[in-house]
C-alpha positions as CSV (number, residue, x, y, z in Angstrom):
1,X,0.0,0.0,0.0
2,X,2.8,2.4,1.1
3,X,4.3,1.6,-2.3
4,X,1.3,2.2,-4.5
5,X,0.5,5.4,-2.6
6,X,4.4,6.6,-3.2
7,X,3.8,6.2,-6.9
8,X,0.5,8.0,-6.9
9,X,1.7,10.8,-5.1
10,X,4.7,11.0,-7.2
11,X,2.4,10.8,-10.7
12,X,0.4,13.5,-8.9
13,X,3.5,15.4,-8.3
14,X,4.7,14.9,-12.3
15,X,1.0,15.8,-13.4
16,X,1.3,18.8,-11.5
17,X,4.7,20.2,-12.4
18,X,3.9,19.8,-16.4
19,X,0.4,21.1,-16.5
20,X,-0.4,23.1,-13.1
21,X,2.6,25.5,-13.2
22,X,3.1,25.9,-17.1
23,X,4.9,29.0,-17.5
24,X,7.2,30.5,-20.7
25,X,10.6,29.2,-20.3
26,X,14.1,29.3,-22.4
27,X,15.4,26.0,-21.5
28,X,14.4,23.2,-23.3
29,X,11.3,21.2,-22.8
30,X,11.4,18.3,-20.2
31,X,9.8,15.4,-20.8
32,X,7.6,13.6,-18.1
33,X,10.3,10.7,-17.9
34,X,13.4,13.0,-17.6
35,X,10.9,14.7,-14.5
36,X,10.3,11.9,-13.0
37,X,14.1,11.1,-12.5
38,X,15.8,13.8,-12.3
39,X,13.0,15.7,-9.7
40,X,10.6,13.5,-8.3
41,X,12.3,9.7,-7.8
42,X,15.4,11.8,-6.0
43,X,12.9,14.0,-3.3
44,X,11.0,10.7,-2.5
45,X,14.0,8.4,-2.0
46,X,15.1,11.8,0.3
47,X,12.4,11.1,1.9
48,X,11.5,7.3,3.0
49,X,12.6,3.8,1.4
50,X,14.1,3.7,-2.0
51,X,11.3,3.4,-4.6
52,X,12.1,0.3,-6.9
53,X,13.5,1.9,-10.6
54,X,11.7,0.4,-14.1
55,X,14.2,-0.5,-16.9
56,X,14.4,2.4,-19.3
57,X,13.2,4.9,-17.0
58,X,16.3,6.1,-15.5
59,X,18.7,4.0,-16.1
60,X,18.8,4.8,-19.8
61,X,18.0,8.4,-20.1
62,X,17.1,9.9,-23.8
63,X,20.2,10.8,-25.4
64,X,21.3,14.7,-26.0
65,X,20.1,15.8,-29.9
66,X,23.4,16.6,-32.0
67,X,24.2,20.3,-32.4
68,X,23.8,19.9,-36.1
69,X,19.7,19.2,-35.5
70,X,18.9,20.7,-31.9
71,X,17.5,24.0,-33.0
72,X,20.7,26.1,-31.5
73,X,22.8,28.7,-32.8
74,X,25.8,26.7,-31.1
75,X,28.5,28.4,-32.7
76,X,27.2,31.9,-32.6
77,X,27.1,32.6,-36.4
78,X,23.9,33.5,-36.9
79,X,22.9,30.1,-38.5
80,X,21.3,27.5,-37.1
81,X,21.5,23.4,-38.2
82,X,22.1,21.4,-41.4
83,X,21.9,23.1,-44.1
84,X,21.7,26.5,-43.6
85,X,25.1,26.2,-40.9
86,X,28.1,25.4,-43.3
87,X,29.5,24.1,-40.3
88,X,27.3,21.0,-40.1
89,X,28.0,18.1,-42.7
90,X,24.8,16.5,-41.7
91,X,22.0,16.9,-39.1
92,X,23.8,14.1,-36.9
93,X,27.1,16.3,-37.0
94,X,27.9,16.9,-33.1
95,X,29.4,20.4,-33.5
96,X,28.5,23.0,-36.1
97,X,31.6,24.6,-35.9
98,X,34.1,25.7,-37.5
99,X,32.8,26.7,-40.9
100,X,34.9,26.0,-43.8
101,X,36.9,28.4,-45.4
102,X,35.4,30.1,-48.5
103,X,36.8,29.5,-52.1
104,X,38.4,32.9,-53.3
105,X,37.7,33.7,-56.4
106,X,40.0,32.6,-59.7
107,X,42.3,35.3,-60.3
108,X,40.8,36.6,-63.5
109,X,37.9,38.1,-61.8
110,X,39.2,39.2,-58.0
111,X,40.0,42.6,-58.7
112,X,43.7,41.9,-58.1
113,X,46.8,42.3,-60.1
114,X,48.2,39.1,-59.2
115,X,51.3,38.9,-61.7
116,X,52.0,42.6,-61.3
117,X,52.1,43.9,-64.8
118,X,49.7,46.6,-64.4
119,X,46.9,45.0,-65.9
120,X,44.0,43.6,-63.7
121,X,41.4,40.7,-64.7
122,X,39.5,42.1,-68.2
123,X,42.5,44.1,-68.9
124,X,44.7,41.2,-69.0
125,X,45.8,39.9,-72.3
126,X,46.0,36.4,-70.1
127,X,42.6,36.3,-69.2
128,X,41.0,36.8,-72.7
129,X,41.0,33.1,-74.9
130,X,42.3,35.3,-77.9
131,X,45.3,37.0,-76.0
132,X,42.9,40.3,-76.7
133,X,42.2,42.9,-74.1
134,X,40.2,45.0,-76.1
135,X,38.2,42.2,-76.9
136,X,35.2,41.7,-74.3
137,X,33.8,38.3,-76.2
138,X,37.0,36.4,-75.2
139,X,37.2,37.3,-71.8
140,X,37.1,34.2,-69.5
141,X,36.6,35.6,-65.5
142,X,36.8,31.6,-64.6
143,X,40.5,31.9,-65.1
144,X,42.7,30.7,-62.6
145,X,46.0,33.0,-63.9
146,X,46.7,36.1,-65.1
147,X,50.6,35.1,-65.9
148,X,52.3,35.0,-69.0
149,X,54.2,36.9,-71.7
150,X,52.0,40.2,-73.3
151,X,52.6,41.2,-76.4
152,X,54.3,44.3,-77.3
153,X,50.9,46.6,-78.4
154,X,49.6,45.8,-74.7
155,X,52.4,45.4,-72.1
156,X,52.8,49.2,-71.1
157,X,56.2,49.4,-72.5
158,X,57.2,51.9,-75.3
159,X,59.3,49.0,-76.9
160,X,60.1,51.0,-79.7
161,X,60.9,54.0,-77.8
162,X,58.9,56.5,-80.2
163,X,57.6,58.1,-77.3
164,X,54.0,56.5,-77.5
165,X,52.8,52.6,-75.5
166,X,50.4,50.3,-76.7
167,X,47.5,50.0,-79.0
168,X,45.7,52.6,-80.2
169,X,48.8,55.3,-78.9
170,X,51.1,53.8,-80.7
171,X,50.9,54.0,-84.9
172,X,53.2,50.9,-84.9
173,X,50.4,48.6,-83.6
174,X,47.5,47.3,-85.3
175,X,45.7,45.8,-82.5
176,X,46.6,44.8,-79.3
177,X,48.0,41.5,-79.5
178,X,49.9,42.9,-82.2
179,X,54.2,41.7,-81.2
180,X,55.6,44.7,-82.5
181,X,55.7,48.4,-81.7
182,X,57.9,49.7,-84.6
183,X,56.5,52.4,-86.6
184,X,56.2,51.6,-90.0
185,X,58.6,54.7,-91.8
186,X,56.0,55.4,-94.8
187,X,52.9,55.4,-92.6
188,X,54.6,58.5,-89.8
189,X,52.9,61.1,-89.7
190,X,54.2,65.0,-89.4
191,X,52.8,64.8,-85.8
192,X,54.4,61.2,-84.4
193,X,57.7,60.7,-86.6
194,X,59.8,63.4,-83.9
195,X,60.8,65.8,-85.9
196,X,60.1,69.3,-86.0
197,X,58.5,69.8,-89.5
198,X,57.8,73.7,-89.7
199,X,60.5,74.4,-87.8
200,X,58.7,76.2,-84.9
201,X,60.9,74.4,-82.3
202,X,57.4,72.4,-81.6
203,X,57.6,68.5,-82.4
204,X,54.5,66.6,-82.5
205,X,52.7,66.2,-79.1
206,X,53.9,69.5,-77.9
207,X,53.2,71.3,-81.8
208,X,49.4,72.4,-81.2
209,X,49.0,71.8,-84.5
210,X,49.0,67.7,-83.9
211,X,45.9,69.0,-81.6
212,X,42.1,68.5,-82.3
213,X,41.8,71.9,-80.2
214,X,45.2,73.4,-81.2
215,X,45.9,73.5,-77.4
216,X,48.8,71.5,-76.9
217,X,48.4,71.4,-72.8
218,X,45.3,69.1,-73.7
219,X,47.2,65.4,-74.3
220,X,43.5,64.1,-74.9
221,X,43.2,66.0,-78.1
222,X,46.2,65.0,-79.6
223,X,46.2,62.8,-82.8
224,X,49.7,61.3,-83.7
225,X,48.1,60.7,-87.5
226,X,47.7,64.4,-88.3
227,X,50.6,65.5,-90.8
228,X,50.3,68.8,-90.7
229,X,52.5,70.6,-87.7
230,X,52.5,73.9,-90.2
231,X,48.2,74.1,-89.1
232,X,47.2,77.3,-87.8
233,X,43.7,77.5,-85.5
234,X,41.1,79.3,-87.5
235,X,40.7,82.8,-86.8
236,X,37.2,84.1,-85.2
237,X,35.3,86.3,-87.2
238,X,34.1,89.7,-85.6
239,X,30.5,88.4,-85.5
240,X,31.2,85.4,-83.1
241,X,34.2,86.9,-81.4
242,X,32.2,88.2,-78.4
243,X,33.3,91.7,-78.6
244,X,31.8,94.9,-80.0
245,X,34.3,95.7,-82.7
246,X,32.5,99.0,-84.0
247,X,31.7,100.3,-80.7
248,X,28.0,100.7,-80.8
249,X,26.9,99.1,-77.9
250,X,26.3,95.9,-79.7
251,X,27.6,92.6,-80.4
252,X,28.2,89.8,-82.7
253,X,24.5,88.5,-84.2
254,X,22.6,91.5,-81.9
255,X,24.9,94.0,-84.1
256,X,22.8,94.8,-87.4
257,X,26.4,94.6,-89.3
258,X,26.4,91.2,-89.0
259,X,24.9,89.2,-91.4
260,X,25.9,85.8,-89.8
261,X,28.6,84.0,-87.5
262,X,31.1,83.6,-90.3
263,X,31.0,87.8,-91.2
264,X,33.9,89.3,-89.8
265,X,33.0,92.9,-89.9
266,X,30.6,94.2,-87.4
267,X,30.7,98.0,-89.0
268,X,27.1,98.8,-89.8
269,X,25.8,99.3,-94.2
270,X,25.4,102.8,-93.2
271,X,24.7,105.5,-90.5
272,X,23.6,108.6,-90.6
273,X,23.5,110.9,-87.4
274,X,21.5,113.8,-88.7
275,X,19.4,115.7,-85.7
276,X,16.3,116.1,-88.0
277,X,14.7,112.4,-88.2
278,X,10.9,113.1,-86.9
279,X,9.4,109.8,-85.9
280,X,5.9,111.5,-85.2
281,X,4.0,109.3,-82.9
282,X,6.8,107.1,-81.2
283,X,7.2,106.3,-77.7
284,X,10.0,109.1,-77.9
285,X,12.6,105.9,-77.6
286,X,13.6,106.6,-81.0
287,X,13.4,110.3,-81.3
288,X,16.4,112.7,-82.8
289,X,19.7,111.8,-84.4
290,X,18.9,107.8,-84.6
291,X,21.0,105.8,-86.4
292,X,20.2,102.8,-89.3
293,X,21.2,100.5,-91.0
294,X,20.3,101.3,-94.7
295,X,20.4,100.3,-98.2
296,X,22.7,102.3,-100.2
297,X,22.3,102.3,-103.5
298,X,25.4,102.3,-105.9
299,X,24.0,105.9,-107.9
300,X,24.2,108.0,-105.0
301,X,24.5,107.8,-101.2
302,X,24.1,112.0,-100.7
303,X,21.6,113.1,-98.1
304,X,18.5,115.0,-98.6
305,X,17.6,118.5,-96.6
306,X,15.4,116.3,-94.6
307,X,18.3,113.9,-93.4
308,X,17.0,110.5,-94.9
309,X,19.9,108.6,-96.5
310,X,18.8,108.3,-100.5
311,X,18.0,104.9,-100.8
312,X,17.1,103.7,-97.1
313,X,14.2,101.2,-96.6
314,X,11.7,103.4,-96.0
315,X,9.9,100.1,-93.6
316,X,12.8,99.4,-91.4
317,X,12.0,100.7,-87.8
318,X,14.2,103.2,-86.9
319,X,16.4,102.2,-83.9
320,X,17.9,104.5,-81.0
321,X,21.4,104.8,-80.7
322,X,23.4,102.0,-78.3
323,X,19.5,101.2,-78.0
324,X,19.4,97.7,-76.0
325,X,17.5,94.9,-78.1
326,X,15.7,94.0,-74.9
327,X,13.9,97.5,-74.9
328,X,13.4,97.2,-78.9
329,X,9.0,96.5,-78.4
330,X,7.4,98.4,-75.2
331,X,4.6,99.2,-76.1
332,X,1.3,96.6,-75.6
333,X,-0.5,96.8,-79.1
334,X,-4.2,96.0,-79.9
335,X,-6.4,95.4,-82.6
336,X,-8.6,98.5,-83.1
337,X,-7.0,100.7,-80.3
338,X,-4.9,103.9,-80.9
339,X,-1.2,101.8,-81.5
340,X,2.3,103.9,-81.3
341,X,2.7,103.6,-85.1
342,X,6.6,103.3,-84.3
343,X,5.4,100.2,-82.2
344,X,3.9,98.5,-84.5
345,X,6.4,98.8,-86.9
346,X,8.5,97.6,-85.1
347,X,6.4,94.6,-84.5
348,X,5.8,94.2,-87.9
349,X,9.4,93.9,-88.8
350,X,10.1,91.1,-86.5
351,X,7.1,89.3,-87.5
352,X,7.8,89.5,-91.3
353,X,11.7,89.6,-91.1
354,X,12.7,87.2,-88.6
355,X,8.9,85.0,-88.7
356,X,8.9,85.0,-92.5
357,X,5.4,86.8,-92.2
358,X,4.0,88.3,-95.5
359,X,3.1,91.5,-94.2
360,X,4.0,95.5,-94.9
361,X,5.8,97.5,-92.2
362,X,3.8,100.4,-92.4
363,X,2.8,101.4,-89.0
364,X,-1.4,100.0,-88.4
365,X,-1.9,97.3,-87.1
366,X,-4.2,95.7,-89.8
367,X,-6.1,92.4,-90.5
368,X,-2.8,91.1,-92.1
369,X,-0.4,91.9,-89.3
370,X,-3.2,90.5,-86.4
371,X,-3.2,87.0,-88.2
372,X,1.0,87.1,-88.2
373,X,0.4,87.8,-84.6
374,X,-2.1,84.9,-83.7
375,X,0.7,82.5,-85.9
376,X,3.5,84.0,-83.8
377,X,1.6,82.8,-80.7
378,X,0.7,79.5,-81.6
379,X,4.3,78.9,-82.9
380,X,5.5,80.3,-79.5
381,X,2.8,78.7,-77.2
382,X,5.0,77.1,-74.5
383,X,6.7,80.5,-73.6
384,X,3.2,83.1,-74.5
385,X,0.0,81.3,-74.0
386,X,1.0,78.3,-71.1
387,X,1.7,80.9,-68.7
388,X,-2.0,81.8,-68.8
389,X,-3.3,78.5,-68.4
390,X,-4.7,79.4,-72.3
391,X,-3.9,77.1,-75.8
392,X,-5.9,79.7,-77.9
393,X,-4.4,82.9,-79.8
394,X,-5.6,86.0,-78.9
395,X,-4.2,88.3,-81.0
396,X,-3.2,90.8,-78.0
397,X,0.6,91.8,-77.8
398,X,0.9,92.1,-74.2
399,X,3.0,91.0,-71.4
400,X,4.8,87.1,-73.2
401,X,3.9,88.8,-76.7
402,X,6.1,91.6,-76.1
403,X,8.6,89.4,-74.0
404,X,9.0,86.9,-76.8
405,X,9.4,89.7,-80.0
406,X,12.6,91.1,-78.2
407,X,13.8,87.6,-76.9
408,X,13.4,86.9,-81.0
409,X,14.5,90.4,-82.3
410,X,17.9,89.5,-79.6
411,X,18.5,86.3,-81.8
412,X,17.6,84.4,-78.7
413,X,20.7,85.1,-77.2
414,X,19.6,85.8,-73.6
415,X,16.4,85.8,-72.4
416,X,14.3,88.1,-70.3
417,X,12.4,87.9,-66.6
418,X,9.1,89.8,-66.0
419,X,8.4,92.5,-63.4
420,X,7.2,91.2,-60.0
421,X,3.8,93.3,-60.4
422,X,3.4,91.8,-64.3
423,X,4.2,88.0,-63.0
424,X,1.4,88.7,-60.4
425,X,-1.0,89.5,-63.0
426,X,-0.4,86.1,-64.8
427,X,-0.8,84.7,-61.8
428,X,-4.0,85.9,-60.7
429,X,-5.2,85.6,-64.2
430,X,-4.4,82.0,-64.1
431,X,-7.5,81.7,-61.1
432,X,-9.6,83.9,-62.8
433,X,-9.5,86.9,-60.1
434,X,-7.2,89.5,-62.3
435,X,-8.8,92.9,-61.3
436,X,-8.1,95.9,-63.7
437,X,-5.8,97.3,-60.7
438,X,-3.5,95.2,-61.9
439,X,-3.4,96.1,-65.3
440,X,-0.3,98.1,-66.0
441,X,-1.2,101.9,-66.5
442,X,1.5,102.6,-69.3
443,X,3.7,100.3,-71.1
444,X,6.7,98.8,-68.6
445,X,9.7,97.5,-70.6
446,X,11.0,94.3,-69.7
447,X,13.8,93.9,-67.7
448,X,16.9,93.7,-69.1
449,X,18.3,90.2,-67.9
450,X,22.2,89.6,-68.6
451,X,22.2,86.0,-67.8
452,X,20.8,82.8,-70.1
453,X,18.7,81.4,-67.1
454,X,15.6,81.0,-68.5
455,X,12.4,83.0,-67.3
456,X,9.1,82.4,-66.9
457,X,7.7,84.0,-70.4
458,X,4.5,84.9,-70.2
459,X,2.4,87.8,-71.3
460,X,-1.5,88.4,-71.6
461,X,-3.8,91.8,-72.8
462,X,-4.3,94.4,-69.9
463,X,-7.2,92.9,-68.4
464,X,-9.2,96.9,-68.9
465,X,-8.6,96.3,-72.9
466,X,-10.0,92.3,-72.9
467,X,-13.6,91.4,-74.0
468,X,-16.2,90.8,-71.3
469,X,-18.0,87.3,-71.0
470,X,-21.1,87.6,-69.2
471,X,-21.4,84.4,-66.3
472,X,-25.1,83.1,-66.5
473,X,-27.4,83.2,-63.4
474,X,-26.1,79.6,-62.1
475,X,-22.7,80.5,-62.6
476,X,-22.7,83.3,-60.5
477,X,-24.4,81.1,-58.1
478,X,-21.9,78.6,-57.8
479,X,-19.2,81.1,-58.1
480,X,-20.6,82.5,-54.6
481,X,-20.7,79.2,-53.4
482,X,-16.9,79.0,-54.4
483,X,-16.1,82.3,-52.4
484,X,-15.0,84.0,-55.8
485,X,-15.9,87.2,-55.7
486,X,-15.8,89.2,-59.4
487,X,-13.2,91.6,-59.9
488,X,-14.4,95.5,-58.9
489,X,-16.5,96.7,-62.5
490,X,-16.3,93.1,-63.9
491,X,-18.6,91.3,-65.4
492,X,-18.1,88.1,-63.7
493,X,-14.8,86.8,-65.4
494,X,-12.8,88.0,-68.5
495,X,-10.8,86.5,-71.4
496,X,-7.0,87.3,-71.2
497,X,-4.7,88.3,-73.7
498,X,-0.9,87.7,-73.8
């Protein structure tokens, strides 16, 4: 009885410890055998009369699991078992440690200069299956050396002593597994056979001549193969030299002298300086002794009493004296509104000069020279009617309109900002709230901008001089719904020019 009851009490004991006090542990999980004699057999024996033992309980206790398959980081590598722990053969394997050393990699592909000649992996001649560097089909990154004899176009020795190493330097190679360096004599050029051919003391690398660029500090625009050391750099002409050769203010393609890059002479057809020109109606920009360029006519090239050189285009736009090109158009111009007749000639002149336009430069603004304006804006709609948020032609030369004519009367040679106050009227046109505040009161010239960073170009009609588009009932309703309130003495929104 005393027996049975030891064994009850010590299965009670067992239940109890694996089910009655579970709690999260880190050791391993103990079975209910390994309990029963390693805990409970030992406290009852402490206890009374030794309790008989079973074969296979404790004699025989369950093995410990190899490292290789116990679910420990054993070696502290961050992998755990076989496979993913090269230390472990197998998962019986008792240890996972050490790992085996890694392969390196063959010496055609480890980024190493192993035989010290300079050349590394795909730039070795030993580790292309052709012997050619320059050849990336043959190269062979398995290979195992990078030893072995280069040939003379690819072993970074001038063998022939000519000053120049290797294929392509070297006009004695061919390719690069070519075996000799040696220049052939009839194929030397002026400007790789050493000697000083036009006798300027200058022998080939140093002549600039043997240079792409003529500068002879630039070694990556020399050419051995050019036979001339007697070259000379080409001269700049006066219309691409950046400098203002006549002295009037202007230069190279923005100086009416010059016809084109290649003219080299910026001195104007003609100019007259006569104190009598009367340019009745102008902005005054252009007023007194201006000065043109004219068309002189072979019979005569006297003046008259009135100061108009005899045979002058009578429709160029006269032009003011060391007059910037930026401030060439001022003026905002309108269909069917009292225009500055200077103005629009000038207008008129880019548009059929420069825009190919088929149109007289006489001063109104007529039905021919509006349709050359609505072509110059669709032509120029990025830079005059995107700004506005518009893709239609309006036919109004306002703020981009104007902006554009000089950037294109300047040969688009720089490039010009607009005013603070006229970028704000774009802006507010854009949402449909321009009031006629912030229409400009009298015409503002641009401002002159020396850099070539470009500016927002933009430029719509004065908002007083645009047609009015009535808003119907519902409209006006949801406009006030909206919170947009009409601009003072509007009639609920406007259409912009540019």
């Amino acid at each position: 009885m005393s027996a049975g009851l030891a064994i009850a009490l010590a299965t009670l004991a067992a239940s109890t410890l694996l089910l009655g006090n579970q709690r999260q542990a880190h050791a391993e999980i103990r079975t209910g055998a390994q309990i029963n004699c390693e805990v409970v057999y030992p406290e009852l024996n402490n206890t009374g009369s030794p309790i008989p033992h079973f074969p296979g309980d404790c004699q025989n206790p369950p093995p410990t699991p190899p490292q290789c398959s116990d679910g420990i980081d054993n070696d502290a590598d961050g992998r755990v078992d076989y496979p993913a722990d090269s230390g472990c053969s197998s998962a019986v394997d008792t240890t996972e440690s050490p790992d085996p050393t890694p392969t390196p990699p063959p010496s055609c592909s480890n980024g190493i200069d192993d035989d010290g000649d300079t050349f590394t992996d795909t730039n070795d001649p030993n580790c292309h299956t052709d012997g050619d560097a320059t050849n990336a089909s043959s190269y062979t990154p398995a290979g195992t050396t990078e030893a072995g004899t280069l040939p003379a176009c690819w072993n970074n020795i001038d063998d022939d002593e000519d000053g120049f190493k290797d294929f392509p330097a070297d006009t004695g190679c061919t390719s690069a597994t070519d075996t000799d360096e040696t220049n052939t004599p009839s194929a030397t050029s002026q400007c790789s056979d050493g000697l000083d051919n036009d006798s300027d003391s200058l022998t080939d690398a140093v002549d600039p001549a043997c240079h792409t660029d003529f500068n002879a500090g630039n070694a990556d625009s020399y050419v051995p193969s050019l036979n001339n050391e007697a070259a000379s750099a080409p001269t700049t002409s006066q219309c691409s030299d950046g400098v203002d050769n006549d002295g009037d203010g202007l230069i190279d393609l923005t100086d009416p002298g010059c016809s084109d890059t290649s003219d080299n002479d910026e001195t104007n057809t003609t100019t007259t300086s006569s104190g009598g020109e009367n340019n009745s109606g102008s902005s005054g920009n252009s007023s007194g002794g201006g000065r043109r360029k004219a068309t002189v006519f072979a019979s005569s090239t006297t003046t008259q009493s009135t100061g108009i050189v005899l045979g002058v285009a009578t429709d160029t736009p006269p032009v003011g004296p060391n007059e910037s090109c930026d401030k060439y158009l001022t003026a905002f111009i309108k269909s069917g509104a009292k225009n500055d007749e200077n103005q629009v000639r000038r207008l008129q002149y880019v548009l059929r000069d420069f825009e190919g336009a088929k149109i007289a430069v006489n001063g109104v603004y007529d039905a021919p020279t509006l349709a050359a304006v609505h072509a110059f804006q669709m032509k120029y709609a990025a830079d005059i009617l995107t700004p506005w948020g518009i893709t239609e032609s309006t036919g109004f030369t306002y703020l981009t309109t104007r902006k554009k004519v000089n950037e294109v009367y300047c040969r688009s040679t720089k490039q010009f900002s607009l005013t603070a106050a006229e970028q704000q009227t774009i802006n507010a046109s854009r949402v449909g709230v321009v009031s006629t505040s912030a229409t400009p009161k009298s015409p503002t010239a641009p401002s002159n901008v020396k850099t070539a960073t470009p500016a927002t170009s933009s430029q719509p009609a004065p908002t007083s001089d645009a047609p009015e588009v009535k808003k119907g009932f519902w409209d006006r309703i949801f406009d006030v719904v909206k919170g947009v309130r009409p601009a003072p003495g509007s009639l609920w929104g406007k259409t912009l020019g540019q």
